[in-house]
VEXDREN-2710 file (C-alpha; in Angstrom, 1 decimal):
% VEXDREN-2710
k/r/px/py/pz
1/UNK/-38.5/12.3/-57.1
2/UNK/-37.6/9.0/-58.3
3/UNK/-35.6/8.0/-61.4
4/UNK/-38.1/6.6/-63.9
5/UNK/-35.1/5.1/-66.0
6/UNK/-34.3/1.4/-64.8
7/UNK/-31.1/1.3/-63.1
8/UNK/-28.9/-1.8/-64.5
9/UNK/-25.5/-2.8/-62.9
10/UNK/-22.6/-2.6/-65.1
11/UNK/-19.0/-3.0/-64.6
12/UNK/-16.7/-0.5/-62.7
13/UNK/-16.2/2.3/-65.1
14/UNK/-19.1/2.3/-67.2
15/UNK/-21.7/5.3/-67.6
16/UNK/-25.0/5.1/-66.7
17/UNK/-27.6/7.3/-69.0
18/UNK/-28.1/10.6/-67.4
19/UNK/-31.7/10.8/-65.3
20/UNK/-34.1/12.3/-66.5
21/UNK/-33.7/16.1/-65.8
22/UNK/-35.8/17.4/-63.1
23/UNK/-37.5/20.8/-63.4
24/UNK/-35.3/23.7/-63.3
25/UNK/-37.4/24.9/-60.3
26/UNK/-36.8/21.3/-58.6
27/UNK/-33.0/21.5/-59.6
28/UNK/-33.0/25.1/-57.6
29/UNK/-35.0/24.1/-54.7
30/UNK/-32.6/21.1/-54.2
31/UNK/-29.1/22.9/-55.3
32/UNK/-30.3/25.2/-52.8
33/UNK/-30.6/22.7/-50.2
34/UNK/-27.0/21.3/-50.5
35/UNK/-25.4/24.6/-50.3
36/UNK/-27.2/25.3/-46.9
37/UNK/-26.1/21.9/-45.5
38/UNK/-22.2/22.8/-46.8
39/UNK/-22.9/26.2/-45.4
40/UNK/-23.5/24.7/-42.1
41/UNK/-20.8/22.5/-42.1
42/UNK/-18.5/24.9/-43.0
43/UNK/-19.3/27.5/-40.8
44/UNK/-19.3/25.0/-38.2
45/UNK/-15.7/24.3/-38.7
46/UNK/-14.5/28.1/-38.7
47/UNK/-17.2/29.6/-35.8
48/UNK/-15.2/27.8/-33.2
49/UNK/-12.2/29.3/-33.9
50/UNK/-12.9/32.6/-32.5
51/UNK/-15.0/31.1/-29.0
52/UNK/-12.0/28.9/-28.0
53/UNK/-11.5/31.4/-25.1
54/UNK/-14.5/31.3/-23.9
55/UNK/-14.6/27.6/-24.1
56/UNK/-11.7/27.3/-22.4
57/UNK/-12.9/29.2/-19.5
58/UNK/-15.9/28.0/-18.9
59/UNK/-15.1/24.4/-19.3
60/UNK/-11.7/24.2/-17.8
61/UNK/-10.0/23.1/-20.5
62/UNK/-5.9/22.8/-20.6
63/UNK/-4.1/24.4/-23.6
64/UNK/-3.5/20.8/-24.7
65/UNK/-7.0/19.4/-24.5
66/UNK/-8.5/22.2/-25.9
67/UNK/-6.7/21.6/-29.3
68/UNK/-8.8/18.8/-29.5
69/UNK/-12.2/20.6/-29.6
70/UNK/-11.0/21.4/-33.1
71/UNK/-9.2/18.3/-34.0
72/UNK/-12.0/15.5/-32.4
73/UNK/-13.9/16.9/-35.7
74/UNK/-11.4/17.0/-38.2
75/UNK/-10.2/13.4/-37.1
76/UNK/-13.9/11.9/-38.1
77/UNK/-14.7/14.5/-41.1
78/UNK/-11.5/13.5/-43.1
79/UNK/-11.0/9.9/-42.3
80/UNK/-14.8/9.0/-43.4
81/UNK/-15.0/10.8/-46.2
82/UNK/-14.2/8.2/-48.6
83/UNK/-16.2/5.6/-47.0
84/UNK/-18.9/7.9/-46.4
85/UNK/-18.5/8.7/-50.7
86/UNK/-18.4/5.0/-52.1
87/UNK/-21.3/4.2/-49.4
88/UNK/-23.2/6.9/-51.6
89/UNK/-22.9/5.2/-54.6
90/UNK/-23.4/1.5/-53.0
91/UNK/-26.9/2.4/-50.9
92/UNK/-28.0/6.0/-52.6
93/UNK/-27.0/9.7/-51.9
94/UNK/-29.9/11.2/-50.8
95/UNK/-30.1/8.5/-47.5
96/UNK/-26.4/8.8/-46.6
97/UNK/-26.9/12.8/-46.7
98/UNK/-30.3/12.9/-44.8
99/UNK/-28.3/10.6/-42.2
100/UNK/-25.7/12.9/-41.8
101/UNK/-27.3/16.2/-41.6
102/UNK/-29.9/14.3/-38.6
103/UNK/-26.3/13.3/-36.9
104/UNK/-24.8/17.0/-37.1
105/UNK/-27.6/18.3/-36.2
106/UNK/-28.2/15.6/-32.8
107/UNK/-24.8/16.2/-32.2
108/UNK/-24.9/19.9/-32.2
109/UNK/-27.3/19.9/-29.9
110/UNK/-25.4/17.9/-27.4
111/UNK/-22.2/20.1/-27.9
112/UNK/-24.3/23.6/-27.3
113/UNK/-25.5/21.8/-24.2
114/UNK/-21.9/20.1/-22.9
115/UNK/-20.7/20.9/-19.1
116/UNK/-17.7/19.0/-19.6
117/UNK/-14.6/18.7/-21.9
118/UNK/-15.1/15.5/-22.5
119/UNK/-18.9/15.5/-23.7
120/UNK/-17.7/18.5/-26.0
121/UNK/-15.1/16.5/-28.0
122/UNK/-17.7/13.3/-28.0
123/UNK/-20.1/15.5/-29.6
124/UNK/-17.6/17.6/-32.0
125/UNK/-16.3/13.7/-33.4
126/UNK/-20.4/13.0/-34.0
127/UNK/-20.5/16.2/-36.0
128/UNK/-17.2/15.0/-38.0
129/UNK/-19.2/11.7/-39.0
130/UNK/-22.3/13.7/-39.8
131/UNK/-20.4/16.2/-41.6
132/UNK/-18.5/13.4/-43.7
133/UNK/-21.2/11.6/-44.7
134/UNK/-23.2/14.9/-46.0
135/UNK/-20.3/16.7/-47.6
136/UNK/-19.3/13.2/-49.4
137/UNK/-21.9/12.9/-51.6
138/UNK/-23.0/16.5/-51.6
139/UNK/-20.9/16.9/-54.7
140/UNK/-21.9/13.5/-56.4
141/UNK/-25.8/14.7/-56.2
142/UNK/-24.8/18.1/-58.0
143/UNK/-23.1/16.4/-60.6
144/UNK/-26.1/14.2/-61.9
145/UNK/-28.7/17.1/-61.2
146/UNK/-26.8/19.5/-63.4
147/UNK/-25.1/17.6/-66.8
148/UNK/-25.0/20.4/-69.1
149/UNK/-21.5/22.2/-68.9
150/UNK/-22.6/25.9/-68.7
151/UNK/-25.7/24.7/-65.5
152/UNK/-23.3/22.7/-64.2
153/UNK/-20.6/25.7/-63.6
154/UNK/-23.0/28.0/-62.1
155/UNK/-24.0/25.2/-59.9
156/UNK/-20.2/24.5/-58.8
157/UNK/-19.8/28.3/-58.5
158/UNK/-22.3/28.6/-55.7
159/UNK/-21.4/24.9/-53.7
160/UNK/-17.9/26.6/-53.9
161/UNK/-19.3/29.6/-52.5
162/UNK/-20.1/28.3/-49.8
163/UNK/-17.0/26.6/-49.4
164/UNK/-14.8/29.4/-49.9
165/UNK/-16.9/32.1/-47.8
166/UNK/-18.2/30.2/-45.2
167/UNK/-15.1/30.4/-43.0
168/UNK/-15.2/33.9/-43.2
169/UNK/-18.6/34.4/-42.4
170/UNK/-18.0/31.6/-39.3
171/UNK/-15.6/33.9/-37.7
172/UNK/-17.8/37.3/-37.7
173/UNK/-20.8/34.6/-36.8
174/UNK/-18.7/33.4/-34.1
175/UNK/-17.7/36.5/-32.8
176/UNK/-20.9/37.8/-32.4
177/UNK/-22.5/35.1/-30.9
178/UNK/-19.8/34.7/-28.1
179/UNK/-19.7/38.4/-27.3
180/UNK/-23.9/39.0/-27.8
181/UNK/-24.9/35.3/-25.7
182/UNK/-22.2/32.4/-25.4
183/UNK/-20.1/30.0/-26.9
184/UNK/-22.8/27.6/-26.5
185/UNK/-25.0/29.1/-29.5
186/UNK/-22.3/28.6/-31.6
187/UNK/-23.7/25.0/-31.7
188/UNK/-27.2/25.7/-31.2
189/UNK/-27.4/27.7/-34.3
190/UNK/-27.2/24.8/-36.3
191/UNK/-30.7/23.4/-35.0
192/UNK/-32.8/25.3/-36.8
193/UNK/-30.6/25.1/-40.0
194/UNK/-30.4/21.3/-39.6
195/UNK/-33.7/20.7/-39.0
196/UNK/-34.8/23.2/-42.3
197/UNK/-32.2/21.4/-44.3
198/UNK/-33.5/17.8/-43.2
199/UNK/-37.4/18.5/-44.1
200/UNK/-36.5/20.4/-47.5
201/UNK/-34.3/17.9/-48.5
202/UNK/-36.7/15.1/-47.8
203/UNK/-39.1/16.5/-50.2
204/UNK/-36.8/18.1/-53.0
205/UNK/-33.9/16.2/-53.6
206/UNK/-34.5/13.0/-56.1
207/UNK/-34.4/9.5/-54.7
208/UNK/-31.7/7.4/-56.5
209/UNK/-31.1/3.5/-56.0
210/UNK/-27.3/3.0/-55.1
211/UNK/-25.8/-0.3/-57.1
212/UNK/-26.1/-2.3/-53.6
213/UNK/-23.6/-3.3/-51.4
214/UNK/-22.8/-6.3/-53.1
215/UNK/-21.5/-3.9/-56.1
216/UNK/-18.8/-2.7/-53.9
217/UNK/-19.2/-4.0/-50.1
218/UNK/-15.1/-3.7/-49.8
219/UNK/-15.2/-4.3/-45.8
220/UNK/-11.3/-4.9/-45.7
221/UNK/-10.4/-1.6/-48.1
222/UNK/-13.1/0.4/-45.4
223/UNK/-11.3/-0.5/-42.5
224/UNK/-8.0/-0.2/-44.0
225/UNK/-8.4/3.2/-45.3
226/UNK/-10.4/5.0/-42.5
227/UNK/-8.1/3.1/-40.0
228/UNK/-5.1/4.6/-42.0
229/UNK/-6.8/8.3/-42.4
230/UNK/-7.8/8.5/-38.9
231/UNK/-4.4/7.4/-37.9
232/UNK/-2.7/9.8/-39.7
233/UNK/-4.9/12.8/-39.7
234/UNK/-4.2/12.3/-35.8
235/UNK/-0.7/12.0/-35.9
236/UNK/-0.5/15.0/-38.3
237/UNK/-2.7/17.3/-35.9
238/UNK/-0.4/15.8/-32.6
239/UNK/2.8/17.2/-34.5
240/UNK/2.3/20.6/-32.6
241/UNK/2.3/19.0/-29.2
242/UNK/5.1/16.2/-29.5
243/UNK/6.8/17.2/-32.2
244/UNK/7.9/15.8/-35.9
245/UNK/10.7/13.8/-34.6
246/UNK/9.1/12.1/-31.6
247/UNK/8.9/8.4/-31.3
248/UNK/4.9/8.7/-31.3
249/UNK/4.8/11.4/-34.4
250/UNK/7.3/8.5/-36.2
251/UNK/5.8/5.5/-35.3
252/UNK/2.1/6.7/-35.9
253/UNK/3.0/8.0/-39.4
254/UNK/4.6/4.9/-40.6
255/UNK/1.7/3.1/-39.2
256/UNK/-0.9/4.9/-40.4
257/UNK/1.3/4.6/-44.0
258/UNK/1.5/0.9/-43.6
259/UNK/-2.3/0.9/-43.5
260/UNK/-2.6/3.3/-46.7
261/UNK/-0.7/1.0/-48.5
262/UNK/-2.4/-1.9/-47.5
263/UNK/-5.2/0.2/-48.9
264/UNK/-4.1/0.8/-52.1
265/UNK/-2.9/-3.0/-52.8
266/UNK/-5.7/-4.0/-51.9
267/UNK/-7.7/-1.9/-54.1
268/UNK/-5.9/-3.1/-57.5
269/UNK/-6.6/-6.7/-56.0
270/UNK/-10.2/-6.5/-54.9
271/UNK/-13.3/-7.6/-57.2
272/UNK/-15.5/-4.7/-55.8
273/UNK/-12.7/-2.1/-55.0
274/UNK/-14.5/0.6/-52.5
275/UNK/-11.8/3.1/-54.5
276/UNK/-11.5/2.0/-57.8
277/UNK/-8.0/3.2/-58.8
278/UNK/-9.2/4.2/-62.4
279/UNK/-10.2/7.4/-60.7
280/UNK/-6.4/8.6/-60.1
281/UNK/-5.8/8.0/-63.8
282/UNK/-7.2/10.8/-64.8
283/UNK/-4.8/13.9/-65.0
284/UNK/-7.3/15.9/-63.9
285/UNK/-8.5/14.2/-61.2
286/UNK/-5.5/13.2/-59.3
287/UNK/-4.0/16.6/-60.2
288/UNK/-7.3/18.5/-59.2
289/UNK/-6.4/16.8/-55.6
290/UNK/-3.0/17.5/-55.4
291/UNK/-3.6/21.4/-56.1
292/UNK/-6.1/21.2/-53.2
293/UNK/-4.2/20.0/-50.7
294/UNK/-1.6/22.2/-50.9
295/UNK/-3.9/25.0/-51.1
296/UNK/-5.7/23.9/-48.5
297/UNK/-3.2/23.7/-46.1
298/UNK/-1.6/27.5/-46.8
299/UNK/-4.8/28.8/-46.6
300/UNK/-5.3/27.6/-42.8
301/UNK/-2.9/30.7/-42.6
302/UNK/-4.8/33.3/-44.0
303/UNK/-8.0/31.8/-42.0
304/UNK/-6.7/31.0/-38.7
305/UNK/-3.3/32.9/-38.4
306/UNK/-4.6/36.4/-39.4
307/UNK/-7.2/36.2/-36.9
308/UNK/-4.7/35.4/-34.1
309/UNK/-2.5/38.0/-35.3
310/UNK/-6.0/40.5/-34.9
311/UNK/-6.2/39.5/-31.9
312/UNK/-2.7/38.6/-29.6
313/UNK/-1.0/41.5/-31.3
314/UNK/-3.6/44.1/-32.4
315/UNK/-5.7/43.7/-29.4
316/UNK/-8.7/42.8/-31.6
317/UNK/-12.2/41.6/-29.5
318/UNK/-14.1/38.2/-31.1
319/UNK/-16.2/40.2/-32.5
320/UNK/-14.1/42.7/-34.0
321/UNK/-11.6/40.2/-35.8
322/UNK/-15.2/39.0/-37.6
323/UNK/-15.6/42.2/-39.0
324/UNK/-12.0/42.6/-39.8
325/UNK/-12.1/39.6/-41.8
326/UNK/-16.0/40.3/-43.3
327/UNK/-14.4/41.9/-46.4
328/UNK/-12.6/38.7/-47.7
329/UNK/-15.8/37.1/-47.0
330/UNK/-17.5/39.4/-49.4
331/UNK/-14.8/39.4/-52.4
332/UNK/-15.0/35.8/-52.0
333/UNK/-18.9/35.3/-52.3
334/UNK/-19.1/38.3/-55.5
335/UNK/-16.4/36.3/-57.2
336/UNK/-17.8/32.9/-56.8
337/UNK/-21.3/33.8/-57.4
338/UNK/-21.1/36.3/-59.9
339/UNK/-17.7/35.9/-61.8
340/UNK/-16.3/32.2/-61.8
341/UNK/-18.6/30.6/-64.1
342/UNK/-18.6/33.6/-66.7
343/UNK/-14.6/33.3/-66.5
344/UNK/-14.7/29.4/-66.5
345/UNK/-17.3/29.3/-69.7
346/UNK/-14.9/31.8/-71.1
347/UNK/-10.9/30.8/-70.4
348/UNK/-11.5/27.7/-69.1
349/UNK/-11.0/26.2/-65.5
350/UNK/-7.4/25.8/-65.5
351/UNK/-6.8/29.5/-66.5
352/UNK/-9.2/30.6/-63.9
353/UNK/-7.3/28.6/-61.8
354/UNK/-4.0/29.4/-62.3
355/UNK/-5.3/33.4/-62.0
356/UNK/-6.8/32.6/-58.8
357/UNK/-3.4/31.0/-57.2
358/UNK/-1.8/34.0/-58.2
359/UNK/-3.6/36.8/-56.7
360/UNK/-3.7/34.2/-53.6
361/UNK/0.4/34.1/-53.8
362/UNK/0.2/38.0/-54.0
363/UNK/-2.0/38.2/-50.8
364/UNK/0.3/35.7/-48.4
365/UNK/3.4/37.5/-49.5
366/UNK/2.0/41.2/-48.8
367/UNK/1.2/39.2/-44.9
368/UNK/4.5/37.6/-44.9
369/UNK/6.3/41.4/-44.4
370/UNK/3.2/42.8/-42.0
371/UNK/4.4/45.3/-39.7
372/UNK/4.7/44.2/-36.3
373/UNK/2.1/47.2/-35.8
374/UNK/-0.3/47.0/-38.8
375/UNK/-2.7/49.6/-40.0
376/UNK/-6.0/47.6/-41.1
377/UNK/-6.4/49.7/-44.6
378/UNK/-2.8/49.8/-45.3
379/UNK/-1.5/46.7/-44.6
380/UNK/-4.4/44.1/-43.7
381/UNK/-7.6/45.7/-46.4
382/UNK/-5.3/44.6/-49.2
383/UNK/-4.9/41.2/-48.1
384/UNK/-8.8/41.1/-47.5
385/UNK/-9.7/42.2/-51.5
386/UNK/-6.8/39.6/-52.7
387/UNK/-8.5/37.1/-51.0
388/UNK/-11.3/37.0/-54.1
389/UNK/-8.6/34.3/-55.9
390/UNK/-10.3/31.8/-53.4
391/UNK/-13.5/32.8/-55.3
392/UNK/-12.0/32.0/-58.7
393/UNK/-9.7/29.1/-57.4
394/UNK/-12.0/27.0/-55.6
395/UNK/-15.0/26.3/-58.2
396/UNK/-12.8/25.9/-61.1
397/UNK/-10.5/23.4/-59.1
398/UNK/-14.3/22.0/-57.5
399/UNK/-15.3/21.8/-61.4
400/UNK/-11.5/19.8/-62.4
401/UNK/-11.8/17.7/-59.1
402/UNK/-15.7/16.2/-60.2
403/UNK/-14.3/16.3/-63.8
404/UNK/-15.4/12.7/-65.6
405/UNK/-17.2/11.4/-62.6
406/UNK/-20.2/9.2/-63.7
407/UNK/-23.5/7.7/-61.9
408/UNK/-21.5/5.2/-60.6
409/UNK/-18.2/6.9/-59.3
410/UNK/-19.7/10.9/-58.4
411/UNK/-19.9/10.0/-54.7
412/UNK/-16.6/8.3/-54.5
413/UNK/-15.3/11.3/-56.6
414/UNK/-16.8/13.5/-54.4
415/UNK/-15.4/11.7/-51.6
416/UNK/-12.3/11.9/-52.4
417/UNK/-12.0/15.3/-53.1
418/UNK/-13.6/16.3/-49.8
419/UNK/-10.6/13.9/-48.6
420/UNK/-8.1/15.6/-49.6
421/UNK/-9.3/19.1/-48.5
422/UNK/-9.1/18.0/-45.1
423/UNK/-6.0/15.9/-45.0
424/UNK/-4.7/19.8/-46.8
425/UNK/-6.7/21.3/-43.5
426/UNK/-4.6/18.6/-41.2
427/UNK/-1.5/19.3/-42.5
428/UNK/-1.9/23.5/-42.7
429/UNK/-3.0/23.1/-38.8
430/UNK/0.6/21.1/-37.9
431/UNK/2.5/22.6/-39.9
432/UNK/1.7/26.1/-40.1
433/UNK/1.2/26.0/-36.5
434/UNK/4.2/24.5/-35.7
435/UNK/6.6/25.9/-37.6
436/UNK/5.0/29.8/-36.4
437/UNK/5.1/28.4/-32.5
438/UNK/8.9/27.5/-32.8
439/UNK/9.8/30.8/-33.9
440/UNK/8.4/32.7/-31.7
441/UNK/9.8/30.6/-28.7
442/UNK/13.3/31.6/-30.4
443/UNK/12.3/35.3/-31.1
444/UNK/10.9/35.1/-27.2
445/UNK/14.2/33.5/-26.1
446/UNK/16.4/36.2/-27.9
447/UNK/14.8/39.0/-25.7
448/UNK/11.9/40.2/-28.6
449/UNK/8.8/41.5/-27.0
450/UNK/5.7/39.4/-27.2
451/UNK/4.4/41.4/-30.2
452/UNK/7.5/41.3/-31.7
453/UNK/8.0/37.5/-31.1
454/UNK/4.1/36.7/-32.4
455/UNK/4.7/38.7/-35.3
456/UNK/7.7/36.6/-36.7
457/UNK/6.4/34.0/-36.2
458/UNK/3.1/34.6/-37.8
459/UNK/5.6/36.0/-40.9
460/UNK/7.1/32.3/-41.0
461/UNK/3.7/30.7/-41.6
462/UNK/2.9/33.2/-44.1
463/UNK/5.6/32.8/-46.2
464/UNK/5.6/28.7/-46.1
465/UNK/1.8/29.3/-47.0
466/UNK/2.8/31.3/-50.1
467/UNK/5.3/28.7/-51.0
468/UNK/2.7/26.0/-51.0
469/UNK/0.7/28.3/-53.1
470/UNK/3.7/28.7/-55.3
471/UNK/3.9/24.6/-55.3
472/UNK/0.0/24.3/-56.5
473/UNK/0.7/26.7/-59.1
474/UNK/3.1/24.6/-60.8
475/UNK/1.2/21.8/-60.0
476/UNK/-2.0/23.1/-61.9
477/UNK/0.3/24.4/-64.6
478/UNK/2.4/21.4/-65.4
479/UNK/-0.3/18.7/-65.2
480/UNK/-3.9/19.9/-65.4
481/UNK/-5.0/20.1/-68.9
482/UNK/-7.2/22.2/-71.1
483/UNK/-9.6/20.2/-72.4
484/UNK/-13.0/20.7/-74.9
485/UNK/-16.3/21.7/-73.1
486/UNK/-17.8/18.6/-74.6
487/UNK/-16.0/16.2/-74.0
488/UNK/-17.0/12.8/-72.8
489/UNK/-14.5/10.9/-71.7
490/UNK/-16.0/7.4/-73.4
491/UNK/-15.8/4.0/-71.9
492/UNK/-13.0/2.0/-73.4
493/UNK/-12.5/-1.5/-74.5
494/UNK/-11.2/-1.9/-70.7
495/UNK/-14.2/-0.3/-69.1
496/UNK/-12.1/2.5/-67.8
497/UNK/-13.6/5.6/-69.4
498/UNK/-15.7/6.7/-66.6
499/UNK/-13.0/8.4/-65.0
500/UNK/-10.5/9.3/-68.1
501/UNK/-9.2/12.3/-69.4
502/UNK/-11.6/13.8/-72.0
503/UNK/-7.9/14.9/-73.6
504/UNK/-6.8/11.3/-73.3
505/UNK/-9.6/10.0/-74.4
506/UNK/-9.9/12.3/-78.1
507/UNK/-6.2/13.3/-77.9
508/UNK/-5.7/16.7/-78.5
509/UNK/-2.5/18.8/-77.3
510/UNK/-2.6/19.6/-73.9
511/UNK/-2.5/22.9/-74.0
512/UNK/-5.1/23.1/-76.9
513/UNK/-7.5/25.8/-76.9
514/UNK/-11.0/24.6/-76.1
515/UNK/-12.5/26.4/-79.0
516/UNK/-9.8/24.7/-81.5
517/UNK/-10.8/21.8/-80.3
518/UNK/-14.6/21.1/-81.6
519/UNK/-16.0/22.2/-78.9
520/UNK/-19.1/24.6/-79.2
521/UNK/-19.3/28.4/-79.9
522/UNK/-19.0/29.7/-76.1
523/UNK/-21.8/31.7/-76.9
524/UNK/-23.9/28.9/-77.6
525/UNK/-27.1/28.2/-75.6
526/UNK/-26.7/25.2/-73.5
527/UNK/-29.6/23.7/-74.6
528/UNK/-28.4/23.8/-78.1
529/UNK/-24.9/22.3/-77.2
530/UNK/-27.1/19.3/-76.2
531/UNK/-28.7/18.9/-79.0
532/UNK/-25.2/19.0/-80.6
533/UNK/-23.7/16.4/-78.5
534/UNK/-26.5/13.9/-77.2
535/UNK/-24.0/11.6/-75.5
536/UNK/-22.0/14.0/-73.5
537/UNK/-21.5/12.7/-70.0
538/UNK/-21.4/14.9/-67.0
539/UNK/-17.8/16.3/-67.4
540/UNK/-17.2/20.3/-67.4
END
């Protein structure tokens, strides 16, 4: 459904006027649609997990190589993110997403069908690149379907359900699949979802006319910055195999930093920046990312690390480890769907936040003193129900991260903030991984039994992960801000309001109250809050 209000270029930073609101049934049909595709995506990430047995076996893969079945698609997800983002904005949304659900889709095909290890990690790198350029702007069309605050919270809470939930439900999916067929349905699964997702989302999502590429055609800052992420995202997931201090892991790295830079200079030199840096101005924004990444990569702990821990030391089956973790999965979805936005329209995002980090702190450090021998309702069920502060955390930092984005800048902001969930991802896998591996070679070394050995060394990577937790925390605390439900954010004299602080913007203490600070009656209808404040943009 085409915007029938004329679309005029304007200068970096300036608002468009909202489009004109589509029916709530049409806003529905196509939220709808966008939490499928992120459902897919996300599940696609976390069903391999449990099959990489199988995999191995049947393809022959060597422990080395088969790392890469995992990392092939986390190389091209996070390095083409922000391209994927700005080309959004530059050629429309709704093409870039159709494009990349038809390349997922294509390319999961040809990985359920791969005889070969090397036609499986082709196929898993297409899937990154259709995954990026979907999950990019996924975000940026949510954002101008749903303007009004209270809509738009309920909207986040359910993307972020998806998010957050997904990776649980990928491991039971997974499970089953590989126990019930074979590994190779993990992939073919996604047909029939892709192909539902592509013909709905033809019909229901609006059309919008990007700015063009002349608006923003930055070919250098492209090449710079997905040459740079790709390098580095590598580097990062190579870490377990050569090591931190290896000449490859430290000439890579400063490479791949080189290139960031480049990135960045030339994006405060550029006339059509592909990142404008106005973005990272914001407080919000820029914190919002920073809080994600280190969440992020802790969480690869709980996600990855419990479920090896089911299974090397508890003798868990694929498809027992699913169910184990099924429980988190549902805490997770109630929360998200049924409880974030009520909290969020209530105490605000960063207090939801900042309640969600906590019980997520609590949950790592009951795993970082797991028994070698653990009891599932004493020691893991816990964990499991503690796992609902992903629920709160994730839409209210989702809600934080898209805070201020306009017409012009929600794919880039989208962009990035899918960005820096998987460089978080990247450095959880290397790290986490790493760091668990090395001690149980020691403990092994020493004379421990296997369990023994595994089980310290899953400890380790528990208790970094809850000290990255504790990091985000303070990170959240000390910089995001309060700010009112109606604020704006207004372009200044400069042109740089698109992406600024609502606080900065009006100036109220950071750590005002939202109701002290004009903003409306939180029991007041949305549709009245509207009415109140005609020229709100799209910021929660």
């Amino acid at each position: 459904m085409a915007s029938t209000v004329p679309h005029t270029p304007s200068s970096p930073g300036t608002l468009h006027p909202p489009s004109p609101q589509l029916t709530s049934r049409a806003r529905l049909s196509a939220l709808g649609v966008i939490a499928t595709s992120m459902l897919m995506i996300v599940l696609d990430g976390s069903i391999v997990t449990v099959a990489m047995p199988a995999i191995q076996d049947d393809l022959g893969f060597t422990p080395a190589g088969l790392s890469w079945v995992v990392n092939a698609y986390l190389i091209a997800f996070g390095s083409l993110l922000l391209l994927a983002g700005r080309l959004g904005d530059l050629v429309g949304r709704k093409p870039v997403f159709l494009s990349g659900i038809g390349l997922f889709t294509a390319a999961s095909l040809v990985a359920g069908m791969a005889g070969s290890p090397a036609v499986l990690i082709a196929a898993r790198f297409a899937q990154g690149i259709g995954s990026a350029m979907s999950a990019a702007v996924a975000l940026g069309i949510l954002v101008t379907l749903f303007t009004e605050p209270a809509e738009r919270a309920r909207a986040i809470a359910v993307f972020s359900f998806t998010g957050a939930a997904g990776a649980s439900i990928g491991q039971v999916l997974g499970g089953v699949l590989t126990d019930a067929l074979s590994w190779h349905w993990i992939f073919f699964i996604n047909l029939p979802i892709g192909l539902a997702v592509l013909l709905v989302a033809a019909r229901v999502l609006p059309a919008d006319r990007g700015q063009g590429l002349a608006a923003g055609a930055d070919v250098t800052g492209a090449l710079l910055v997905t040459a740079g992420l790709m390098l580095g995202i590598s580097t990062v997931v190579g870490v377990e195999t050569y090591g931190w201090t290896s000449a490859r892991t430290l000439g890579l790295g400063a490479l791949a930093l080189a290139l960031l830079a480049g990135f960045v200079l030339r994006q405060a030199t550029a006339r059509t920046p592909l990142m404008p840096l106005r973005i990272l101005r914001s407080r919000n924004v820029s914190g919002a990312n920073v809080v994600q990444m280190l969440m992020v990569a802790a969480l690869f702990s709980f996600q990855v690390i419990v479920a090896l821990h089911l299974q090397k030391v508890l003798g868990y089956g694929a498809a027992a480890t699913g169910l184990a973790m099924l429980p988190a999965a549902v805490v997770i979805g109630a929360v998200s769907l049924g409880l974030s936005a009520r909290l969020v329209a209530r105490f605000g995002e960063r207090v939801v936040l900042l309640t969600g980090i906590g019980l997520l702190i609590a949950a790592l450090g009951l795993l970082a003193r797991v028994p070698v021998r653990a009891e599932y309702v004493a020691d893991l069920l816990p964990v499991m129900l503690l796992a609902s502060g992903f629920g709160l955390a994730l839409p209210a930092l989702t809600s934080l991260g898209m805070s201020g984005a306009g017409e012009d800048d929600a794919g880039l902001a989208s962009g990035l903030f899918n960005t820096t969930q998987q460089i978080g991802m990247a450095l959880g896998v290397a790290v986490l991984s790493t760091l668990a591996a090395g001690r149980t070679e020691a403990l092994t070394a020493a004379g421990h039994p296997s369990a023994e050995a595994l089980t310290g060394g899953y400890r380790l990577a528990f208790t970094v992960g809850a000290t990255l937790l504790v990091a985000a925390f303070a990170v959240a605390f000390l910089v995001l801000r309060r700010k009112p439900a109606d604020a704006q954010g207004p372009t200044d004299a400069q042109g740089q309001g698109a992406m600024q602080d609502p606080a900065d913007a009006q100036g109220p203490d950071a750590t005002q109250d939202p109701a002290d600070a004009q903003a409306p009656d939180a029991t007041q209808d949305p549709a009245d809050a509207a009415a109140a404040h005609p020229a709100e943009a799209s910021t929660t």
